[in-house]
Steps between C-alpha positions, in 0.01 A plus 500: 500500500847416545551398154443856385767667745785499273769522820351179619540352140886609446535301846308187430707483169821590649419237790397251241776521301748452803333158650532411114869520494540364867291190354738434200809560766327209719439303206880532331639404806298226577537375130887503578438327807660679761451656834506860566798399722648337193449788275636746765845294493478426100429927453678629755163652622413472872230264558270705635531791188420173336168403711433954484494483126201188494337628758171772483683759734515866396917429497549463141789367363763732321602418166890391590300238725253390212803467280682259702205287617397438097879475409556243743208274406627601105200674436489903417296830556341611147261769472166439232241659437144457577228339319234733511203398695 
C-alpha cells in the first residue's frame, strides 16, 4: 500500500539517496584516516558541520560545505546518472 503512494516513493528515494552519500562521506574519511576533529582543522569546517553532514538529521549539508569536506580528503562532488532499475 505504501509502495503505490507516489509522495511516499519520491521520499523513500530522496531519503535513500541521502544516507547513500552520508555513507561514502563516512567511508572517504575513514579511508583517509582522520577524525571529524581532524577534518574540521584540515577543511576549515567546524567539527560539528562535519559530524551534521554524516549524520541522518533532516540538517543537510549545503554544497560550499560538501565541497570542502571532499576537497580536503582530495576527493570531489560529480554528478552521474542512474542505472535504470
Amino acid at each position: 500500500m505504501i509502495d503505490s503512494n507516489p509522495e511516499v516513493k519520491k521520499h523513500i528515494a530522496e531519503f535513500s539517496g541521502e544516507n547513500k552519500l552520508r555513507e561514502k562521506l563516512i567511508a572517504a574519511r575513514k579511508r583517509a584516516g582522520v577524525t571529524q576533529k581532524e577534518l574540521g582543522m584540515i577543511s576549515g569546517l567546524d567539527y560539528r558541520a562535519i559530524s551534521r553532514a554524516e549524520s541522518n538529521t533532516d540538517i543537510s549539508p549545503n554544497l560550499k560545505t560538501l565541497v570542502k569536506y571532499l576537497d580536503a580528503l582530495g576527493c570531489e562532488l560529480s554528478v552521474v546518472e542512474k542505472v535504470a532499475q
